[in-house]
C-alpha positions as a Markdown table, in Angstrom:
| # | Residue | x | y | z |
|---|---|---|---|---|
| 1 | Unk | 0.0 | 0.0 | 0.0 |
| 2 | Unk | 1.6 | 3.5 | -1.1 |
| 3 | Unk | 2.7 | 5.7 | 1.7 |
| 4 | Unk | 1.1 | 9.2 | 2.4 |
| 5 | Unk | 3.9 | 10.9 | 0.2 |
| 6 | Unk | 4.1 | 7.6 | -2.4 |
| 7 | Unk | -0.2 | 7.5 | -3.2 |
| 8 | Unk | -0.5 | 8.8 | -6.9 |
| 9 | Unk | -1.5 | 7.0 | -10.1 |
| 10 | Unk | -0.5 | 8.2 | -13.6 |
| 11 | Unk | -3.7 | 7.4 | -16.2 |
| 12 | Unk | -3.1 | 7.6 | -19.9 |
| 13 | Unk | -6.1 | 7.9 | -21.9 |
| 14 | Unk | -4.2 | 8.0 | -25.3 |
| 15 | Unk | -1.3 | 6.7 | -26.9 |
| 16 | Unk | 1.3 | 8.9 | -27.3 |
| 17 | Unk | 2.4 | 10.4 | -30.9 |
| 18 | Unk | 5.9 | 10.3 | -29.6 |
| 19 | Unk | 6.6 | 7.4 | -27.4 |
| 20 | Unk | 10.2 | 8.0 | -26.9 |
| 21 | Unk | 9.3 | 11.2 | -25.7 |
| 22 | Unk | 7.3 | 9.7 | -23.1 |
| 23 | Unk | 9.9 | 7.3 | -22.1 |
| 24 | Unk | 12.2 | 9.8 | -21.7 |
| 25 | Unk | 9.8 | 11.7 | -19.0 |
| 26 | Unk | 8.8 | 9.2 | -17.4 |
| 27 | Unk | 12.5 | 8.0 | -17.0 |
| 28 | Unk | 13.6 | 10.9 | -16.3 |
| 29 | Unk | 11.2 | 12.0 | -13.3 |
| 30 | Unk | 11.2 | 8.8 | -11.4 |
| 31 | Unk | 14.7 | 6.9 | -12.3 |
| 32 | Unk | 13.4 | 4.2 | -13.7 |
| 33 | Unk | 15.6 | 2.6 | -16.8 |
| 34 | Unk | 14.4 | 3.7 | -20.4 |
| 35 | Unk | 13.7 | 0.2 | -21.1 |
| 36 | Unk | 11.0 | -0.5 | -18.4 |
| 37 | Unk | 9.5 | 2.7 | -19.3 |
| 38 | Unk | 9.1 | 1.8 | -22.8 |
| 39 | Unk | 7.3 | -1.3 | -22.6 |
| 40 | Unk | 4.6 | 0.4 | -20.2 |
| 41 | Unk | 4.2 | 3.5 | -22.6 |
| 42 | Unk | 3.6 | 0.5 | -25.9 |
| 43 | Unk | 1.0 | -0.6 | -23.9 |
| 44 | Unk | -0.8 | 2.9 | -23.7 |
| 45 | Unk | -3.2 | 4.1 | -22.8 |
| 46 | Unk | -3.7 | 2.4 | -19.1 |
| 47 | Unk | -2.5 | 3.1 | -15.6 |
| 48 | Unk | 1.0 | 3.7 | -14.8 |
| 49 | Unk | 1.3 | 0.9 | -12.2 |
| 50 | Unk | 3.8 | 1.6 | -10.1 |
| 51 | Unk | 2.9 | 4.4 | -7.3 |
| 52 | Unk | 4.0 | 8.8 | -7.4 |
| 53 | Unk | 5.0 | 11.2 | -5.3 |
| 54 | Unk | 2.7 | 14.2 | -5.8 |
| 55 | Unk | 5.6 | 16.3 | -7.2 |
| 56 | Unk | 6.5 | 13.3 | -9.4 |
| 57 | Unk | 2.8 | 13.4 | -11.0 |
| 58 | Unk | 2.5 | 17.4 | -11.3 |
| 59 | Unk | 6.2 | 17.4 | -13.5 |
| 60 | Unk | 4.9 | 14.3 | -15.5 |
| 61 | Unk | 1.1 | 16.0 | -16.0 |
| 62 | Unk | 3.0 | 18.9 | -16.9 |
| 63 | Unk | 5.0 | 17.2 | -19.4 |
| 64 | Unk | 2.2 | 14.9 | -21.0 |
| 65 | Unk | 0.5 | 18.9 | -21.5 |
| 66 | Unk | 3.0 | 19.7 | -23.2 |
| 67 | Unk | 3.2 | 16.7 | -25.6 |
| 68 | Unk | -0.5 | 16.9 | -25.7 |
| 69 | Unk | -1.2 | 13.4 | -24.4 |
| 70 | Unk | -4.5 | 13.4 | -22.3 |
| 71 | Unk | -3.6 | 12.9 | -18.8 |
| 72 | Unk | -4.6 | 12.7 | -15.1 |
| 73 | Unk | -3.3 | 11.6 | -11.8 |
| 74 | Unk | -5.6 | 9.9 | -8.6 |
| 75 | Unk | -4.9 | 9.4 | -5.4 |
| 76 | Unk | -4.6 | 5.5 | -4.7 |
| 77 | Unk | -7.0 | 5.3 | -2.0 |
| 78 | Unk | -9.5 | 6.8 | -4.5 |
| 79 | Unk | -8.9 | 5.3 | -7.7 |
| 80 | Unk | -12.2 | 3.4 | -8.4 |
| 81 | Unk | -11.7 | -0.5 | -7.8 |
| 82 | Unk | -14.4 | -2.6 | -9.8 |
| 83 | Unk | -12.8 | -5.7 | -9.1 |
| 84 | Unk | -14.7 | -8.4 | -8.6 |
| 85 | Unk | -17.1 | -8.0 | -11.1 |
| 86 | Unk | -20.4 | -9.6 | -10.1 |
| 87 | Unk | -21.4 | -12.4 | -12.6 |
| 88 | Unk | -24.6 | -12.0 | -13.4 |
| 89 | Unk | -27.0 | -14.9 | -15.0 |
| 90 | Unk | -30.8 | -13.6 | -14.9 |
| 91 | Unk | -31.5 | -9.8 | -15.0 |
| 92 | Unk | -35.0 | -8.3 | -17.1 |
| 93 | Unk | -34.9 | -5.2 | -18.4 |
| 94 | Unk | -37.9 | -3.2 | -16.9 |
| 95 | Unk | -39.8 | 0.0 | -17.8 |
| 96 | Unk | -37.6 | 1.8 | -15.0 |
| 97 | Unk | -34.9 | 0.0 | -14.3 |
| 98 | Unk | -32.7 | -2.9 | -14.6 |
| 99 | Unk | -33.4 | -6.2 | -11.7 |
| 100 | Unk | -31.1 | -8.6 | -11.3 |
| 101 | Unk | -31.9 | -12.3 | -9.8 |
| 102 | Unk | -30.3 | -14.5 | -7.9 |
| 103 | Unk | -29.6 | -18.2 | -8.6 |
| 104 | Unk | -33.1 | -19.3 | -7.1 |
| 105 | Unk | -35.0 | -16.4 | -8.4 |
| 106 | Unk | -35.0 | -13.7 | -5.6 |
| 107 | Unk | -34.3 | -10.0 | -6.5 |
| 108 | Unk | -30.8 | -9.7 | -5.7 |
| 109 | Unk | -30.0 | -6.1 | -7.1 |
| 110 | Unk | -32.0 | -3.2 | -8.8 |
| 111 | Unk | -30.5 | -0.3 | -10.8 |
| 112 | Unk | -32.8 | 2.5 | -12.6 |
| 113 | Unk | -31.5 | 3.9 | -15.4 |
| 114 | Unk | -30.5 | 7.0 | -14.6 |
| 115 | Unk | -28.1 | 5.1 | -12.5 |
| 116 | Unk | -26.6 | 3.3 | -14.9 |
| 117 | Unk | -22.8 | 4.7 | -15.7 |
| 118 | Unk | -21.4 | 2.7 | -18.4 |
| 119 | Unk | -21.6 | 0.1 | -20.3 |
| 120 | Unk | -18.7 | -1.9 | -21.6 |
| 121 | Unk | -18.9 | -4.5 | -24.1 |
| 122 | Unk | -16.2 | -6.7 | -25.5 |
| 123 | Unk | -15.6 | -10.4 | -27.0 |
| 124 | Unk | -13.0 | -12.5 | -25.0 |
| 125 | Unk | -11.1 | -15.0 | -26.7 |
| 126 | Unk | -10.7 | -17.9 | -24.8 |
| 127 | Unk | -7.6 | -20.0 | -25.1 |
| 128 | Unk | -7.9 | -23.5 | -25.9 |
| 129 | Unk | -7.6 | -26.5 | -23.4 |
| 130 | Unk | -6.4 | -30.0 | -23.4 |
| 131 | Unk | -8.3 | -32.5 | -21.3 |
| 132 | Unk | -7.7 | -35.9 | -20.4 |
| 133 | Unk | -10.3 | -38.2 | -22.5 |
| 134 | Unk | -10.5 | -41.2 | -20.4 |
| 135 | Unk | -7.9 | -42.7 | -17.8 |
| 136 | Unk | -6.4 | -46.1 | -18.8 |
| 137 | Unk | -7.5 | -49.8 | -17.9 |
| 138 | Unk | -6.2 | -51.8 | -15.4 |
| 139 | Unk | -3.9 | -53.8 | -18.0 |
| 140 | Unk | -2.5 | -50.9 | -19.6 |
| 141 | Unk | -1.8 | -49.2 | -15.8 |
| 142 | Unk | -0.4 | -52.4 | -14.9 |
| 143 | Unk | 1.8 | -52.6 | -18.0 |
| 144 | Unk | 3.0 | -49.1 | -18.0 |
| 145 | Unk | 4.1 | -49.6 | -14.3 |
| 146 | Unk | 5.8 | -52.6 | -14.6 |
| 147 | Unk | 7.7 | -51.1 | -17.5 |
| 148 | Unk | 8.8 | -48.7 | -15.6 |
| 149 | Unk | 9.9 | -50.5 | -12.5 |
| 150 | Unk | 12.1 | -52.5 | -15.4 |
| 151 | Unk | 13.0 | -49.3 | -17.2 |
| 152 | Unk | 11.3 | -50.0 | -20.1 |
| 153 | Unk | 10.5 | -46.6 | -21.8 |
| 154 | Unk | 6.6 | -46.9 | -23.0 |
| 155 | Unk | 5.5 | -43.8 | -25.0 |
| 156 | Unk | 2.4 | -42.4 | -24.3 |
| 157 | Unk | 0.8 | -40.7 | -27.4 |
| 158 | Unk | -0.8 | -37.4 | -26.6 |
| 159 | Unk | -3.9 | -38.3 | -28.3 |
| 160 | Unk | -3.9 | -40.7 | -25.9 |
| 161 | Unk | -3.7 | -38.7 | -22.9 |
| 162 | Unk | -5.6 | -35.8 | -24.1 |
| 163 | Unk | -7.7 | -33.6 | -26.3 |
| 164 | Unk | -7.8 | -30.5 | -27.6 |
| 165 | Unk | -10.9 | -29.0 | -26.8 |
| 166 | Unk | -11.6 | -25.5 | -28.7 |
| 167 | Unk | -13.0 | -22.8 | -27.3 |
| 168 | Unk | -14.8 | -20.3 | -28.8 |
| 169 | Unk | -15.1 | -16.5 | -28.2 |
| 170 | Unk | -17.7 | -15.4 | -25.8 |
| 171 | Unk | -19.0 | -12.0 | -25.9 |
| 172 | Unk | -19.3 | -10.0 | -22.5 |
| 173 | Unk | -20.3 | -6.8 | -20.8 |
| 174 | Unk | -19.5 | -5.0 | -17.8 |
| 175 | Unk | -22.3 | -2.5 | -16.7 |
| 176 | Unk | -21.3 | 0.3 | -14.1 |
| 177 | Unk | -23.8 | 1.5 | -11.5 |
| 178 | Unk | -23.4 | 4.6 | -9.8 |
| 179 | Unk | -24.1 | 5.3 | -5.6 |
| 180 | Unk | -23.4 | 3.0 | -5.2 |
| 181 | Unk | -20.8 | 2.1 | -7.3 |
| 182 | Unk | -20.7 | -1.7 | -8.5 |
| 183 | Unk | -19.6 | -3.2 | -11.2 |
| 184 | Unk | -21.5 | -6.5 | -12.9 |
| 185 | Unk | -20.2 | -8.7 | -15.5 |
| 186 | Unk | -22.6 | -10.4 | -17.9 |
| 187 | Unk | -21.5 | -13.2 | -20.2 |
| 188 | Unk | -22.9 | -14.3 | -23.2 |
| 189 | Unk | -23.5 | -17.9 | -22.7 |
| 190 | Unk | -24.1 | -17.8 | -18.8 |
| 191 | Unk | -27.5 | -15.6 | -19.4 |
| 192 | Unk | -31.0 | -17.2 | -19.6 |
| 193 | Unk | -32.4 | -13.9 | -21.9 |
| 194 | Unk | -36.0 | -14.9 | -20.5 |
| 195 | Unk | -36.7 | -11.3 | -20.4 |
| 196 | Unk | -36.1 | -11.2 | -23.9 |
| 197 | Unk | -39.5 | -12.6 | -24.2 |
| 198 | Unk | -40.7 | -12.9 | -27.8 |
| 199 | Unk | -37.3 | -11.1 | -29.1 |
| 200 | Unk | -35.5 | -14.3 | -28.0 |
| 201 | Unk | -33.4 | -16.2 | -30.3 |
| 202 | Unk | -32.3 | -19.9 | -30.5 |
| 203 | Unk | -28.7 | -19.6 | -29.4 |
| 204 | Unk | -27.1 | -17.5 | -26.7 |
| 205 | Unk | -25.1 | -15.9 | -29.5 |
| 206 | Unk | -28.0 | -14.0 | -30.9 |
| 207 | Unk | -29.3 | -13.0 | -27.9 |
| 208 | Unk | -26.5 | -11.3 | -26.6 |
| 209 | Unk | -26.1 | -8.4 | -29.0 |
| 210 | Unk | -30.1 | -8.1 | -28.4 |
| 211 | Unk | -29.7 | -8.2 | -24.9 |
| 212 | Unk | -27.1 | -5.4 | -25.4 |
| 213 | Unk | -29.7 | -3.2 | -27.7 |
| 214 | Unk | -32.3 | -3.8 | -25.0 |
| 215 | Unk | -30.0 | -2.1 | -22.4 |
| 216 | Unk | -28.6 | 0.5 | -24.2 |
| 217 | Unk | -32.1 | 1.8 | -25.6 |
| 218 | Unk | -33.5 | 2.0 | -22.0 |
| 219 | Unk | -30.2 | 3.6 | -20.3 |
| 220 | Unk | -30.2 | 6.8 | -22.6 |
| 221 | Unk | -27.7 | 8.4 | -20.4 |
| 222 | Unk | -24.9 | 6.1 | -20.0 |
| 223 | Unk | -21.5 | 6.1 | -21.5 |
| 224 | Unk | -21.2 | 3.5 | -24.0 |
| 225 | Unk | -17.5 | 2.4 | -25.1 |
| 226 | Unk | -16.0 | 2.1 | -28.8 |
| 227 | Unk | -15.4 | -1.2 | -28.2 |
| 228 | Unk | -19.1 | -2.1 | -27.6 |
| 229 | Unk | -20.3 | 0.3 | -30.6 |
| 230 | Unk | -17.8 | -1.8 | -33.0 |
| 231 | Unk | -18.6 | -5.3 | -31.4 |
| 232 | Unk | -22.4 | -4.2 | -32.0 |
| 233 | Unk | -22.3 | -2.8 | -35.6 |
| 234 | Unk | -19.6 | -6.0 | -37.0 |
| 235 | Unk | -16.7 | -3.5 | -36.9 |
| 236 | Unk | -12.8 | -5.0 | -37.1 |
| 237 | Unk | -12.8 | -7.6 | -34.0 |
| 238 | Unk | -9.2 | -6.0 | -33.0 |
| 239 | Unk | -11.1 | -2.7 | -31.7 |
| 240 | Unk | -13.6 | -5.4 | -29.6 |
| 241 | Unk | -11.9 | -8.5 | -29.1 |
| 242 | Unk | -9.7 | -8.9 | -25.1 |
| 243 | Unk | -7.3 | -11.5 | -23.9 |
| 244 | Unk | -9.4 | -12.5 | -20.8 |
| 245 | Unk | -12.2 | -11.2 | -18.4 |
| 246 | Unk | -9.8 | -9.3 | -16.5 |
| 247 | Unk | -8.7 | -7.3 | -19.7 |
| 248 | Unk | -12.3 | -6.1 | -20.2 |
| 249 | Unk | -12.7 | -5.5 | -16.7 |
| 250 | Unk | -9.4 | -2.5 | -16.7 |
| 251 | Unk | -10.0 | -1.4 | -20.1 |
| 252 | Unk | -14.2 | -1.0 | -18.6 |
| 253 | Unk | -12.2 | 0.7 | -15.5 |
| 254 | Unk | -10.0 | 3.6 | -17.8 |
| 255 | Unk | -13.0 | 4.2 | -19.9 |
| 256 | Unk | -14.7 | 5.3 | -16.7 |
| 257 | Unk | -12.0 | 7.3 | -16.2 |
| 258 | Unk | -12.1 | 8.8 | -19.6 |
| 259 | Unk | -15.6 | 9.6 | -19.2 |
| 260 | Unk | -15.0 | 11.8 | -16.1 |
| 261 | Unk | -12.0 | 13.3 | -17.5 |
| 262 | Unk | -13.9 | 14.2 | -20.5 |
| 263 | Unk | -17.1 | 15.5 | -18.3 |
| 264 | Unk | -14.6 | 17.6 | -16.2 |
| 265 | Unk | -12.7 | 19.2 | -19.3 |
| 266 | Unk | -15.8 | 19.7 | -21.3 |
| 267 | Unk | -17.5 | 21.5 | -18.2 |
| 268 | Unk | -14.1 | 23.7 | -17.6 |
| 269 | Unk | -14.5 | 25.1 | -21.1 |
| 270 | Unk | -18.1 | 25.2 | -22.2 |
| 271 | Unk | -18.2 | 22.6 | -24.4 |
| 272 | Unk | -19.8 | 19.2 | -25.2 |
| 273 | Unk | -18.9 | 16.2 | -26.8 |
């Protein structure tokens, strides 16, 4: 935990035009080596992960304005944690709000829709998995250890021992609720779409992008990502498609941050958009 005069975080919100440039403040404000540096500011924009000083973050802010980089620093203690996400498998979408049920059907959590904040959609590619098929017969355990008590080598194919079971993408969606602040994780093939009533479709597939719609028509007010416009209207599946659950999860948590950094710019100089 970052000490009293060690409790800043560095947010980028864009990728720098210069990245050496970057690498150079960075390194040069808090000692770290050029190298280090670098690899964070390719992986831009995100959260600078290690901890600041507060005169560390007012040189680097300083010199990010000057490169024209969009910037901000938080204090530790108050940079919103939405981790864990809470998985959610039956929620309608109602005339004024969003309810969510629990496993046995009791209203577990309800959010109007003023409240909601932001929704975050993205496609997670899972990786593939090998699994054991079935476990050999009593001959062929018996044989395999008495060939190894005698140090006879018996090869085990790996088709034998395993399979390769594919996995496909799954689409998913973080929604943000505001006061309180939670964050709740919906995935594609873990919903029952009941709500959905007659606009339900055979597969989970189809549902989900429905589901979405349904949401996003009702919660007029939210902040809606790029990454769940592009998943919605078939853009390029790089500008929608994340690693894991976790990867959704931060890239849902610095587009929250965007949106208030935008909110707070836009109010400072009269504008919109």
């Amino acid at each position: 935990m970052p000490s009293p005069d060690n409790a800043y975080r560095l947010v980028l919100f864009d990728a720098p035009e210069d990245p050496q440039a970057v690498r150079d403040l960075l390194s040069g404000v808090t000692g770290i080596h050029p190298t280090d540096a670098m690899q964070w500011v390719a992986k831009a924009p995100g959260v600078w992960p290690r901890p600041l000083r507060e005169g560390e973050v007012r040189e680097l802010l300083d010199g990010l304005y000057e490169m024209k980089v969009p910037a901000e620093a938080w204090r530790a203690d108050v940079l919103p944690n939405l981790a864990p996400a809470r998985s959610i498998h039956d929620a309608a979408c109602l005339p004024e709000g969003w309810r969510v049920k629990g496993l046995r059907g009791e209203p577990t959590h309800w959010v109007p829709w003023d409240k909601v904040e932001l929704v975050c959609v993205g496609r997670i590619m899972l990786e593939d998995e090998f699994r054991t098929v079935a476990p050999p017969g009593w001959v062929k355990a018996v044989s395999t250890g008495l060939n190894a008590m005698l140090h006879r080598p018996h090869a085990i194919t790996r088709q034998e021992r395993s399979m390769r079971i594919p996995h496909q993408p799954v689409g998913e969606m973080i929604l943000i609720r505001k006061e309180p602040r939670i964050a709740f994780r919906v995935a594609e093939n873990r919903m029952t779409y009941a709500s959905l009533g007659e606009k339900r479709l055979p597969t989970a597939a189809e549902n989900f992008p429905v589901y979405v719609r349904e949401i996003l028509g009702r919660a007029t007010d939210c902040y809606t990502t790029h990454s769940t416009e592009a998943f919605l209207q078939g853009g390029d599946p790089a500008e929608y498609e994340f690693p894991s659950s976790q990867a959704l999860l931060d890239h849902a948590t610095l587009k929250l941050l965007w949106s208030w950094y935008r909110r707070d710019r836009d109010a400072a100089t009269g504008t919109e958009g």
